[in-house]
C-alpha positions as CSV (number, residue, x, y, z in Angstrom):
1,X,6.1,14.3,14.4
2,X,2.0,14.5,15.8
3,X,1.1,15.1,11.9
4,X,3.5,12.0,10.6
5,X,2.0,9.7,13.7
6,X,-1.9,10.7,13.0
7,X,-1.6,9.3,9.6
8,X,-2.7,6.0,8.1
9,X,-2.2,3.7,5.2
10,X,-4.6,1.9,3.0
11,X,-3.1,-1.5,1.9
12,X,-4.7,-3.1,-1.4
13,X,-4.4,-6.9,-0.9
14,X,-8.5,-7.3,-2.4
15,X,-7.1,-9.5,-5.9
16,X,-7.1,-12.5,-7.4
17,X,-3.7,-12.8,-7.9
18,X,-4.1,-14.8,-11.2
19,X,-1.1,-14.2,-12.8
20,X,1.3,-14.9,-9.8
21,X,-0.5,-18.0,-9.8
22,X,-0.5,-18.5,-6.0
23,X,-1.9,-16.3,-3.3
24,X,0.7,-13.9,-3.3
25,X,-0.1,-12.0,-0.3
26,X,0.9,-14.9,2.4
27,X,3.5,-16.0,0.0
28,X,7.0,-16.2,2.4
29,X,9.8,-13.6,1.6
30,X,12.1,-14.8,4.7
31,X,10.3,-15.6,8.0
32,X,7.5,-13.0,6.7
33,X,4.8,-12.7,4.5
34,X,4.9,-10.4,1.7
35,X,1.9,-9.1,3.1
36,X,3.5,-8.4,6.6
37,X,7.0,-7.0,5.2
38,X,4.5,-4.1,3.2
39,X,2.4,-3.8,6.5
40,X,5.7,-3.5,8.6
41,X,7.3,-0.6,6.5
42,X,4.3,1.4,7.8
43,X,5.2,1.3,11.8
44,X,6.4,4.3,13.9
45,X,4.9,6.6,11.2
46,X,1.3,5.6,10.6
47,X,-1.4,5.0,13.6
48,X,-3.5,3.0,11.9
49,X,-3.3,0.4,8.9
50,X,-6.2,-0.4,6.7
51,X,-6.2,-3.7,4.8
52,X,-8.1,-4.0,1.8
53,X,-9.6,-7.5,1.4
54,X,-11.9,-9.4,-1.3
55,X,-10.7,-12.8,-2.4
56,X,-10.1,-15.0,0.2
57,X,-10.0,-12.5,2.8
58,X,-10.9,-15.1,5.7
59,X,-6.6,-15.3,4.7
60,X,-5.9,-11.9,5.3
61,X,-8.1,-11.5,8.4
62,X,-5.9,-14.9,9.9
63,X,-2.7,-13.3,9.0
64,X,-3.3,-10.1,10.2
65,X,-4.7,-11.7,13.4
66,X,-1.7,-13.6,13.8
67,X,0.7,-10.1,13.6
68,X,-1.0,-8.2,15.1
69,X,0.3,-8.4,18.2
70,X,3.5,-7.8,16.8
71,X,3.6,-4.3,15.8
72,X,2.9,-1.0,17.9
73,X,0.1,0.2,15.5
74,X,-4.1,-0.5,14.4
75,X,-4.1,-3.1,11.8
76,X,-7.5,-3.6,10.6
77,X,-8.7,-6.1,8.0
78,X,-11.8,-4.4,6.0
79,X,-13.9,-6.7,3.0
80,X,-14.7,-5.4,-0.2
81,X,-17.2,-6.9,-1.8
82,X,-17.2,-5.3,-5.1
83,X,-13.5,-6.1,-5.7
84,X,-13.8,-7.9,-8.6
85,X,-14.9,-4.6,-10.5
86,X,-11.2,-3.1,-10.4
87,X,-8.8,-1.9,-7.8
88,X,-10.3,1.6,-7.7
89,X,-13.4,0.1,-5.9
90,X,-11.0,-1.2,-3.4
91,X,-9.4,2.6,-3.1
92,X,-12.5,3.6,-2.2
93,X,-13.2,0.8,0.1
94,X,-9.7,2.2,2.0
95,X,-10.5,5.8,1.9
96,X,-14.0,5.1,3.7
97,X,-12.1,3.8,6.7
98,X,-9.4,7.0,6.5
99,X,-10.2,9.4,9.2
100,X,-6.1,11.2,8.8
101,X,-5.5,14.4,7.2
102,X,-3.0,12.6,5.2
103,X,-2.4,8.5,4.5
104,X,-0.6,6.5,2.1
105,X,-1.8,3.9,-0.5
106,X,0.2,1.1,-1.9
107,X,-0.6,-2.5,-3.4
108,X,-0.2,-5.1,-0.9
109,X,2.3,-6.6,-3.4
110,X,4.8,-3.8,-3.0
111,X,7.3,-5.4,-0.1
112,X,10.5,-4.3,-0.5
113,X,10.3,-0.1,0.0
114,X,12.6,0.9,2.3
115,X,11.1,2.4,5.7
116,X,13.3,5.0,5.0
117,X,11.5,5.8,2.1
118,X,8.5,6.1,3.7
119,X,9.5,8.6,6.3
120,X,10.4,10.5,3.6
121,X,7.2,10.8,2.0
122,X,5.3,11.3,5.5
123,X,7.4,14.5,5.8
124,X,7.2,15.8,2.2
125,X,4.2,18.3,1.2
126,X,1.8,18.6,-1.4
127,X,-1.7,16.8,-2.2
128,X,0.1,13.9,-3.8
129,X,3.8,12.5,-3.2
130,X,4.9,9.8,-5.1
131,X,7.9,8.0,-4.9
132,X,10.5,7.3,-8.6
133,X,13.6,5.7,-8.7
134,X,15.3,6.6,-11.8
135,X,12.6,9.1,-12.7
136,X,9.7,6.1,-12.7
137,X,7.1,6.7,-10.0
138,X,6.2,4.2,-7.7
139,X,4.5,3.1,-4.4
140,X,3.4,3.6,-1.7
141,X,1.4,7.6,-2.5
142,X,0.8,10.0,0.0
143,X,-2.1,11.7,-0.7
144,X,-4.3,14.4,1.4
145,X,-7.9,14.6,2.7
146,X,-8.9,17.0,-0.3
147,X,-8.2,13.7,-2.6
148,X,-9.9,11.2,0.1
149,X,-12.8,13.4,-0.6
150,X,-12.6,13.1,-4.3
151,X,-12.3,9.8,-4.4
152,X,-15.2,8.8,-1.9
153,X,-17.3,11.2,-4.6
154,X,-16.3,9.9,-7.5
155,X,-18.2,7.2,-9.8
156,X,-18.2,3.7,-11.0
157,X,-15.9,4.8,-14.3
158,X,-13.4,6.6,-12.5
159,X,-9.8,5.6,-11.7
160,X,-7.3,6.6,-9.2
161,X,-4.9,8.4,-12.3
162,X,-7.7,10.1,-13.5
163,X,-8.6,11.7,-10.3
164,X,-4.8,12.4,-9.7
165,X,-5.0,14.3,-13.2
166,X,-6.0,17.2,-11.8
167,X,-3.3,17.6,-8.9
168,X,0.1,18.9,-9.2
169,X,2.3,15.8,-8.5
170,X,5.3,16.1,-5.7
171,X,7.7,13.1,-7.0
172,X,10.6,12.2,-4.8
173,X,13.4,10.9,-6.8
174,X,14.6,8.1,-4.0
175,X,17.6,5.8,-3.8
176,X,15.1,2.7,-3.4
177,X,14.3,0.2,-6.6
178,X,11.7,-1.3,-4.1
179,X,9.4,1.4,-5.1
180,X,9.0,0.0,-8.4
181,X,9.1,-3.7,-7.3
182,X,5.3,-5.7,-7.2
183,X,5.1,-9.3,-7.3
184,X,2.4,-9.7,-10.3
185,X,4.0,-12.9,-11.8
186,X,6.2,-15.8,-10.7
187,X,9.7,-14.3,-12.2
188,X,8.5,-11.0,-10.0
189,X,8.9,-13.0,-7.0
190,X,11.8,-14.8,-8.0
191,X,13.6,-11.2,-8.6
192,X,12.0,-9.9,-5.3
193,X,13.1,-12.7,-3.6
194,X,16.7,-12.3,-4.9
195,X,16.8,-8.5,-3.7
196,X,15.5,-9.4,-0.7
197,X,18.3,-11.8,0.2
198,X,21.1,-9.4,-1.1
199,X,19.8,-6.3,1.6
200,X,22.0,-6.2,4.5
């Protein structure tokens, strides 16, 4: 349990969101945002969550002012200025802010993964645990400080999977299609929002 409640979880919510044409991260799944249901999931087993932020992050920093209060855990809103060059930038952004042994990274888009799921992954080992339902890997990863280090070295080219290459992979084959659930277009949210209002 003192390993599981040191740990932390970067939160990728830097985009444009372009192609969900809206704002997807304060978008309204129920009386929550989708950014708040993916920051939720993370209570009771992380100490600290980082938000990743680049367009209109004044957004983010309101909502997570707004929660904050709500939840027994650090949310922090960090700004990425080089956002627009590729969600690895914002990895590293995260991992620059990660002072755990261990922490999790997920999209901010990724709202519907079961808590259960998570606990799951905080207690599994290896350098990197991902999460598949039917045998398709998903989000959120836990990865270890050996990979924050590789990351925080690594150059302008690389990319998360690239990096990840090099690492035997632990995946968890989990009851939970919200592993595989992101809201990147319209329909997505539709869908999610349809899940959403069939869980008990």
């Amino acid at each position: 349990m003192e390993a599981m409640e040191a740990m932390e979880a970067i939160i990728l919510a830097a985009g444009y969101s372009s192609r969900a044409r809206d704002f997807k991260m304060t978008l309204k799944l129920g009386t929550k945002t989708v950014l708040e249901h993916t920051i939720s999931k993370f209570e009771g087993i992380c100490k600290r969550v980082i938000v990743v932020s680049g367009f209109q992050w004044e957004r983010i920093q309101e909502a997570i002012t707004k929660m904050q209060n709500s939840y027994d855990m650090e949310i922090v809103c960090v700004v990425n200025p080089s956002f627009d060059e590729g969600m690895f930038s914002s990895v590293q952004r995260g991992c620059s802010e990660v002072g755990a042994c261990s922490f999790f990274v997920t999209p901010g888009d990724c709202p519907l993964v079961h808590k259960e799921t998570i606990w799951k992954l905080a207690g599994a080992p290896g350098n990197v645990v991902i999460p598949s339902f039917q045998r398709k890997g998903g989000h959120p990863i836990k990865l270890t400080g050996e990979i924050k280090k590789r990351i925080a070295e690594a150059g302008v080219d690389a990319t998360l999977r690239k990096i990840l290459q090099d690492y035997e992979k632990n995946y968890m084959n989990i009851d939970d299609p919200g592993v595989l659930m992101d809201l990147d277009t319209p329909e997505d949210f539709m869908q999610a929002t349809e899940y959403y209002n069939e869980l008990p």
